[in-house]
N, C-alpha and C positions, 0 to 999 in steps of 0.2 A: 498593347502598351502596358509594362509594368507598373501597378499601384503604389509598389516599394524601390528602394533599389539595395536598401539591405536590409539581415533578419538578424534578430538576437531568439535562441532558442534556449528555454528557463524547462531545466528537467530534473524529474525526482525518477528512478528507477532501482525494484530491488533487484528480480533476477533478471536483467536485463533489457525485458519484453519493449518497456518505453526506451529504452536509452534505443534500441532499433530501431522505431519508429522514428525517434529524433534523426539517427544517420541516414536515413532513405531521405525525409524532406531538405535534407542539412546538401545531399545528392542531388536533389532535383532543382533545389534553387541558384544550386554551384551552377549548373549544367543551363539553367537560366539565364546566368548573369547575376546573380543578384550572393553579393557577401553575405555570409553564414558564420556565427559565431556561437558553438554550443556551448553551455554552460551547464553545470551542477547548481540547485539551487544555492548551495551552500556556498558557492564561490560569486554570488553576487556584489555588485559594486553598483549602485544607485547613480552615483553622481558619472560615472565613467558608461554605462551600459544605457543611458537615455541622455547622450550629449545629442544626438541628434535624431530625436526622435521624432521629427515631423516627417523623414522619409523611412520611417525600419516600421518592418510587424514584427511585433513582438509574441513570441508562442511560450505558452504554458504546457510543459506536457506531465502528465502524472497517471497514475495508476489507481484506481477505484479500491476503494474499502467498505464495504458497508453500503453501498451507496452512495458515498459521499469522500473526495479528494482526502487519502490520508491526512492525520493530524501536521504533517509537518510542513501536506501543503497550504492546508488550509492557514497555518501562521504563516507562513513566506506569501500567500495571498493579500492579507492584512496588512504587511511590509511592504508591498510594492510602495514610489512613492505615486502621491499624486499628479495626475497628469493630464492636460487641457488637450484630448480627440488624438491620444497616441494611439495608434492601431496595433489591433492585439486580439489576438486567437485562441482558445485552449481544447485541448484533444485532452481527451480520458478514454486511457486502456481498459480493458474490459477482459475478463478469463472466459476463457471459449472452451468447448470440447467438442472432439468428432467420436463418434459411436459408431464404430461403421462406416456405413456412406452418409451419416447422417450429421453435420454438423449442428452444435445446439448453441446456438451464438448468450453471449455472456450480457449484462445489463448493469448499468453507469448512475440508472436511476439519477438523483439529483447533483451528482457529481460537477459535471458541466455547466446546470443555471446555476450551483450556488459559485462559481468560479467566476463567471457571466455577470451575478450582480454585484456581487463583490469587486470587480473591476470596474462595473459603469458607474458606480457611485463615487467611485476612485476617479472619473472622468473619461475615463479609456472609452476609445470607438472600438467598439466590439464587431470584429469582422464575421465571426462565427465561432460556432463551438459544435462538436460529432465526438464521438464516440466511436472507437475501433477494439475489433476482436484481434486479441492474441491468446496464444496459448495460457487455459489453465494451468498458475505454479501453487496454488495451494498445498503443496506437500505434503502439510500435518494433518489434510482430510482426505487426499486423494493420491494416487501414485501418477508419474509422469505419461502425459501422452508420448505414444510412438513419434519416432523423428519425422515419419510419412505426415502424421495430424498436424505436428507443429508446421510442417513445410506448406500443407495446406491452409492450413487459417493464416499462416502469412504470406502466402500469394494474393487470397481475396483480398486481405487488408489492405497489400501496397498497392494493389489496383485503384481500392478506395481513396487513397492519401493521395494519386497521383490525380485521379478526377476531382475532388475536392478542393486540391492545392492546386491545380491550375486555374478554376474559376477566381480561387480568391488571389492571386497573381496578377487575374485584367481588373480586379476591382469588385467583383464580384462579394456579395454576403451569403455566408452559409447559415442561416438561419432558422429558415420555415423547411427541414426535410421530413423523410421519410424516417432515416435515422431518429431525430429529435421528437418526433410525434411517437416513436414508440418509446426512449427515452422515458418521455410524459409522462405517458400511462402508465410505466413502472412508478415511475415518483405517486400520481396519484394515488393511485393503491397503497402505495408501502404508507402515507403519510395519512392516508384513511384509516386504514386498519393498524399501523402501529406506528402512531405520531410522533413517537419519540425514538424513535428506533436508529438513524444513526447517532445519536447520543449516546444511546446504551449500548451501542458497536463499537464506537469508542473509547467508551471503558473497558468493554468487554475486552478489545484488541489489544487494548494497554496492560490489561491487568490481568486479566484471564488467561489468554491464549500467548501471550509471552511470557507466562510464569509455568508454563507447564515445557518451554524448555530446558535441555540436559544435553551434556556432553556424554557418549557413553565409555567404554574404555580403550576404544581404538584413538583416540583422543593425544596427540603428540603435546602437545601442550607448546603450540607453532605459533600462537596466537591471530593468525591471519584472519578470523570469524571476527575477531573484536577490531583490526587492524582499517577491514573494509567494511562496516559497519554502519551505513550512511548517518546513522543519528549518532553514531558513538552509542548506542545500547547495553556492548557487551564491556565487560570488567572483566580482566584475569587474575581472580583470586588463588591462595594457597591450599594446593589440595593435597595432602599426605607430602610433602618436599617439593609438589609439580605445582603447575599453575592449569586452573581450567577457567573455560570461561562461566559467568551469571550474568545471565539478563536481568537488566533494569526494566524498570516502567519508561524510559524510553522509547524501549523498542515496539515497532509498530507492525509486526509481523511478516516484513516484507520477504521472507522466504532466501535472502539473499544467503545466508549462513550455511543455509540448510542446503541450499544447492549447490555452494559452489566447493564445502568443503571437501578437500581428495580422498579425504579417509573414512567418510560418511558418518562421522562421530555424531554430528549435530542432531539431536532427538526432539521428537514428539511424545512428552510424557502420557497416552492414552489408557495407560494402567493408573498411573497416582489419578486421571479427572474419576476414571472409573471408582476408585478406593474412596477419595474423597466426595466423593459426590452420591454414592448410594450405603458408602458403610461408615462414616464421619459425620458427613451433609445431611443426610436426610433423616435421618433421629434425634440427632441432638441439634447440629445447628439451625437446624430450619425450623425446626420448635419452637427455640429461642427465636431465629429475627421475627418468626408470625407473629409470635405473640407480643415483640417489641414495636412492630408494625401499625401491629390495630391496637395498642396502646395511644402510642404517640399520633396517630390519625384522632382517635378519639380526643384527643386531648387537645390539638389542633384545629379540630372541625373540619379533616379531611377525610374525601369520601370519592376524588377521581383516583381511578386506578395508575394510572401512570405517576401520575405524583408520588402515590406511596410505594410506587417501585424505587424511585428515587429515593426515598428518606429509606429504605432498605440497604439500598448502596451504600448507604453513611457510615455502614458498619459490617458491609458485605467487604467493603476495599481495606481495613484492618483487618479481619479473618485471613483477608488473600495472603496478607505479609507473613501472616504465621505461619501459611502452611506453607508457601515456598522456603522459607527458613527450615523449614520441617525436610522438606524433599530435599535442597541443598544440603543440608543431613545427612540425609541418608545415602545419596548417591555418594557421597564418599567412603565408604564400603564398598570396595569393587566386587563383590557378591550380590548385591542389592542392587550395585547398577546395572549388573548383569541380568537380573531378574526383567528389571525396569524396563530394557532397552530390547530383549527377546521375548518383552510381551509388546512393544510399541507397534502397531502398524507400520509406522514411517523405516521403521527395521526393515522392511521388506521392499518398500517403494521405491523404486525406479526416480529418485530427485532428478528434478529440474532447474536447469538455467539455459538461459536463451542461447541456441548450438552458436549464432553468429557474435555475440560477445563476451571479452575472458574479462576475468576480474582487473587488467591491467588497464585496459577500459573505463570500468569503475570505476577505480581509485586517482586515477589521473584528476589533476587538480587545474586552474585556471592556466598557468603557466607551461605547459603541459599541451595540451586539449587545444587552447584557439593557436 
């Protein structure tokens, strides 16, 4: 006997990886009986999406960052509204790799309980929360796995989703597994040893690793990267008469630009972290913020280390603006961008996005999609 008899599926995905996971269960509970309606977080409707919510599970699906639900799901988390024992599930993707015969499955760390409490304090009957491997898309650190690896990590997975999703169908809670107990011990660790750490991945994600990219000059100026953009991140500003795109502080590094464009424009600036970070950074600005550091700690009467990583940041995310302004500079030079873009790594990388979904997928909106 079914628990439900329909589902509302709430998904954030960049290169795809989750929006497939969403179509397999969106499959299996067709195929159950039971109504399926998938949604974009962005196309939520509160009062329309829990008119009857004492028979639907509701599912949260998203993609790991840090350890911890992207920033955009963690505020769509704090959105939901409140709700007296609505049932509700969330699954967190996870980046996998195969080496060989060797698969090295990926970790969600606290992704899932802080999604878990954040909903029961909301009221939601929490039917379960697991963690599943899809293919690593980190682009701007790694180049793409072969289509054999990706084909492999998602066969394990849909096996997973389909034993997992049929317990919680008769009523069943996914809760105390085997998954979730190693889950755990990642979170344990990571918050032992560096307490603050999806905080400063956060930022890091925000400001860091989305200012370091660049369009190079294969670059049509099509604007489709800013078009499918799930936070709206990119801008298409004036570049010598054309328009290129700049990433905001929006953007959450979701890989999605970087994979799906046709002309492979979308860069990883691994020359300007290089420049700026051992011939910029390390002389002069990191002089300065020490010594602004153990100033204002002295001055404070602080003396934990994490703390005064933070009051670093106070002045570490104005330096950022400068030098993106700097590199957006320069790559307007198409000599320099060409320097930039034939020193990147990602110049060479094999990009990824999920074989099984195109951008038309993506960008499809409510009206559309259910």
């Amino acid at each position: 006997m079914k628990s439900f008899d329909t589902s509302l599926l709430y998904v954030l995905s960049g290169t795809g990886n989750t929006f497939r996971v969403a179509r397999w269960i969106e499959d299996l509970f067709e195929k159950n009986g039971i109504k399926t309606r998938l949604k974009f977080i962005e196309d939520a409707d509160w009062q329309e999406d829990f008119k009857h919510s004492g028979r639907q599970l509701t599912t949260v699906l998203f993609p790991t960052h840090g350890f911890m639900p992207p920033w955009s799901m963690i505020k769509f988390l704090f959105k939901m509204p409140l709700q007296k024992k609505a049932k509700v599930l969330s699954i967190a993707t996870r980046g996998a790799l195969w080496i060989g015969p060797v698969k090295i499955p990926g970790a969600a760390g606290f992704a899932n309980f802080f999604a878990a409490l954040v909903l029961l304090f909301k009221g939601y009957d929490i039917r379960g929360f697991f963690s599943l491997d899809m293919a690593a898309n980190m682009n701007n650190f790694h180049p793409s796995l072969t289509l054999d690896a990706v084909n492999g990590i998602c066969k394990k997975s849909k096996r997973k989703i389909e034993f997992f999703m049929s317990r919680v169908m008769v009523g069943k809670r996914v809760l105390f597994t085997l998954n979730n107990l190693y889950e755990g011990i990642w979170a344990s660790l990571l918050f032992w040893l560096i307490p603050i750490f999806p905080i400063l991945y956060l930022i890091y994600a925000k400001t860091g690793m989305a200012k370091i990219m660049f369009a190079n000059n294969n670059c049509v100026s099509c604007g489709m990267c800013a078009k499918m953009c799930p936070n709206h991140a990119i801008e298409m500003k004036p570049f010598f008469g054309k328009k290129r795109p700049f990433w905001t502080y929006h953007c959450e590094n979701c890989m999605r630009c970087m994979g799906y464009c046709r002309k492979k424009a979308v860069e990883a600036g691994h020359s300007w972290i290089f420049l700026l970070t051992f011939i910029m950074a390390v002389p002069v600005f990191a002089n300065i913020t020490t010594g602004l550091t153990i100033a204002i700690g002295r001055f404070l009467g602080i003396n934990n280390y994490w703390l005064m990583l933070l009051v670093e940041a106070l002045y570490y995310i104005p330096a950022l603006f400068l030098s993106y302004w700097i590199f957006w500079m320069l790559i307007r030079i198409p000599a320099v961008n060409t320097i930039f873009s034939v020193t990147t790594l990602t110049h060479y990388f094999k990009r990824f996005h999920d074989p099984e979904t195109r951008v038309k997928f993506l960008m499809k909106r409510k009206k559309e999609i259910l």
